[in-house]
N, C-alpha and C positions, 0 to 999 in steps of 0.2 A: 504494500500500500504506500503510495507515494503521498508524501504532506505536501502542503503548498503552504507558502507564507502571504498573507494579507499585507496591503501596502501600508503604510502607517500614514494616518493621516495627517497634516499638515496645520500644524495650530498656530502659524502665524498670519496674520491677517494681511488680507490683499488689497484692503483697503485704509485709507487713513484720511483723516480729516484734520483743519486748523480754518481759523475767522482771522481773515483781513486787520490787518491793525491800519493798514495806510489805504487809498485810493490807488488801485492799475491805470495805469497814465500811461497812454500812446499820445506822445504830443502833448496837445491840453486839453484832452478830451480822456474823459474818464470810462475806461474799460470797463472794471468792476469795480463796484461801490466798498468804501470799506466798512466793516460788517458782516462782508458775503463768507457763507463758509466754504470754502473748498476741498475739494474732493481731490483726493491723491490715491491712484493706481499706482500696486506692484505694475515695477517695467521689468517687461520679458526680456528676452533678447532683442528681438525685432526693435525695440524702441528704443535701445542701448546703441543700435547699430550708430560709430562715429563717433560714438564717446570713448573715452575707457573711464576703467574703474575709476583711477588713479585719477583724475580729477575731479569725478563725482564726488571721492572721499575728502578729496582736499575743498571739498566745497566752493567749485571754480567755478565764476560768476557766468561765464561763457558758455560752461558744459551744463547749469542749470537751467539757464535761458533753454539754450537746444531743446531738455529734456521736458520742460514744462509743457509744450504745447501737445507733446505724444501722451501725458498721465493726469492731467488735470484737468477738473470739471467743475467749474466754466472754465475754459480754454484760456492758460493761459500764455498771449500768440506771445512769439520767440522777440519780435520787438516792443514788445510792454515792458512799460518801465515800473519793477517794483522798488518798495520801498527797505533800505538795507534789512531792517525788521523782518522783517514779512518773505524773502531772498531765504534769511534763516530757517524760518520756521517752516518754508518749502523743503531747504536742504536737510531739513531733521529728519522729515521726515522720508526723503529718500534713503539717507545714510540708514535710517532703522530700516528699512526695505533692505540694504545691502550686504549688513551685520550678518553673517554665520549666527547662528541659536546658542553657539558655545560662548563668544564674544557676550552676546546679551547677558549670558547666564553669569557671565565670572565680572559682567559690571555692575550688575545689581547684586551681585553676593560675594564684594572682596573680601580674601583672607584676612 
């Protein structure tokens, strides 16, 4: 009798959220009001395609622009200008998207 093993399911979340601290400015015209909550998609590969890691991590203003438009909902397009604040709290939450589960696990539980 041959066993088979079940996949293990996957308990990090594929989605994340954070609320606008500033105004998305394209120009002078206001993209998204601040207040709006936005929606952040785990990115696959497809969406990574042209990035690399390695500036995702380093949270490079360039490589989040890029990525914003492929995982966030309202869209946020590659030429909107956010606010440094808000730049962050986009990158946060990519970077928790990136983190290995062992990473997570040994920063909220140092020796």
């Amino acid at each position: 009798m041959e066993t088979q093993t079940q996949p293990v399911a996957d308990s990090a979340p594929t989605i994340r959220r954070f609320t606008l601290d500033h105004n998305v400015m394209v120009g002078d015209q206001v993209l998204i009001a601040k207040g709006t909550e936005i929606i952040v998609r785990k990115p696959g590969s497809s969406e990574l395609r042209g990035l690399t890691l390695v500036s995702l991590s380093q949270l490079d203003v360039t490589a989040l622009h890029e990525l914003a438009p492929r995982i966030t909902m309202p869209v946020i397009h590659k030429n909107a200008m956010l606010d440094p604040a808000d730049l962050m709290q986009f990158g946060g939450e990519v970077m928790d998207f990136l983190l290995p589960t062992a990473a997570k696990q040994a920063a909220s539980h140092p020796e």
